[in-house]
C-alpha positions in Angstrom: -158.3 110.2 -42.1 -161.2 112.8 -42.8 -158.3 115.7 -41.8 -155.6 113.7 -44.5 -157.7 113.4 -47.7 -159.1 115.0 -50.3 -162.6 116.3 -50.1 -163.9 113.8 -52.8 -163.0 111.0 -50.6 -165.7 108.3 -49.8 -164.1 105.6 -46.8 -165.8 102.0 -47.0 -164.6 99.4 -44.9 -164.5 95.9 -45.6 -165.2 94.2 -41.8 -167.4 91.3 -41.8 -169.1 92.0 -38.5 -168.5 96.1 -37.4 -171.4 98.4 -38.5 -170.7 101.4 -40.8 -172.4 103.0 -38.3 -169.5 102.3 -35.4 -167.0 103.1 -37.5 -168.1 106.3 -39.4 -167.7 109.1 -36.9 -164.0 108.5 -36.5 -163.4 108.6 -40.3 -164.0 112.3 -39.9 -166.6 112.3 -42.4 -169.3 110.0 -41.5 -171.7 111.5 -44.1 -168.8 109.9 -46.7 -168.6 106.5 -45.1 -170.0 103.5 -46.0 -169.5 99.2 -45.7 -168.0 98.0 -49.2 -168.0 94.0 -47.9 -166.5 91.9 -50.6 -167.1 87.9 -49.7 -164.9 85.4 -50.9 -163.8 86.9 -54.7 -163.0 83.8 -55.9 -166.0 81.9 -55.2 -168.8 84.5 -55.2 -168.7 87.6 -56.8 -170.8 89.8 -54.4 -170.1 92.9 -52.8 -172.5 94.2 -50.1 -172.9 97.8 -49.9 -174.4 99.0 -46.5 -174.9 102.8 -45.3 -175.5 103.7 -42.5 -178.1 106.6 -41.4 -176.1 109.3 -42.0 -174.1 108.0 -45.6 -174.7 110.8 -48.5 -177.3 108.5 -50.5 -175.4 110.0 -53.4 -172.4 107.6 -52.8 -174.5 104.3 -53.2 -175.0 104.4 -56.5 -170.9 105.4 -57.3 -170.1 102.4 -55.2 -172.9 100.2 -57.0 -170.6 101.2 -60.4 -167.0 100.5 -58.7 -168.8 96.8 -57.4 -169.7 96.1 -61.1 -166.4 97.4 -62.5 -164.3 95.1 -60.3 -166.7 92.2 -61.8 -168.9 91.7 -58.9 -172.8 91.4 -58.2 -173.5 94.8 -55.5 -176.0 93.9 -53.1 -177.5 97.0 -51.1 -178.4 95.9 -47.4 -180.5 98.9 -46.2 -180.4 97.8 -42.6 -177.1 97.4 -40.9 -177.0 93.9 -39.8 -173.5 92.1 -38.3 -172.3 89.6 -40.6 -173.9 90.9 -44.1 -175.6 89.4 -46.5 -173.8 85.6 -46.6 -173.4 85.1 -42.5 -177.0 86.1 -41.8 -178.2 84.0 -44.3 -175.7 81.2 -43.1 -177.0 81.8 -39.3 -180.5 81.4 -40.5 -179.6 77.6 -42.3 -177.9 76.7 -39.3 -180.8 77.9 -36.8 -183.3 76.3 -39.0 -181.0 73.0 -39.2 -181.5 72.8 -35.4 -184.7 72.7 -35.2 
């Protein structure tokens, strides 16, 4: 994709569970790649932005802005951890429920 579009280009993906960082070299421009996670849009309006070491730290706050113009609550996770912001914190209730 890196090869296909325009300079100005930033790639997010939305996977629940694959770390920016696994998937950033083969966008071609890993330095313009970054998790844009959106949970369940009609039920909670958060959107968890992630980098990854090498994301541009220019591009978090752009994305911040595009989260709150699509009506959602950005949430910055500064450590990639599979499953986000909503299944870690859902692993963590369960783990605690059975103790």
């Amino acid at each position: 994709m890196g090869e296909l579009a325009p300079t100005k280009t930033i790639f997010t993906t939305n996977t629940s569970y694959l770390l920016p960082s696994q998937l950033a070299s083969i966008s071609g421009r890993p330095e313009k790649f970054c998790a844009f996670h959106f949970h369940d849009v009609f039920y909670a309006r958060v959107v968890d932005i992630m980098p990854h070491a090498d994301t541009n730290p220019t591009l978090i706050p752009l994305l911040e802005e595009l989260g709150r113009k699509l009506n959602q609550v950005p949430v910055i996770v500064k450590k990639e951890s599979p499953g986000y912001i909503f299944n870690f914190m859902l692993m963590a209730l369960i783990g605690a429920a059975e103790n």
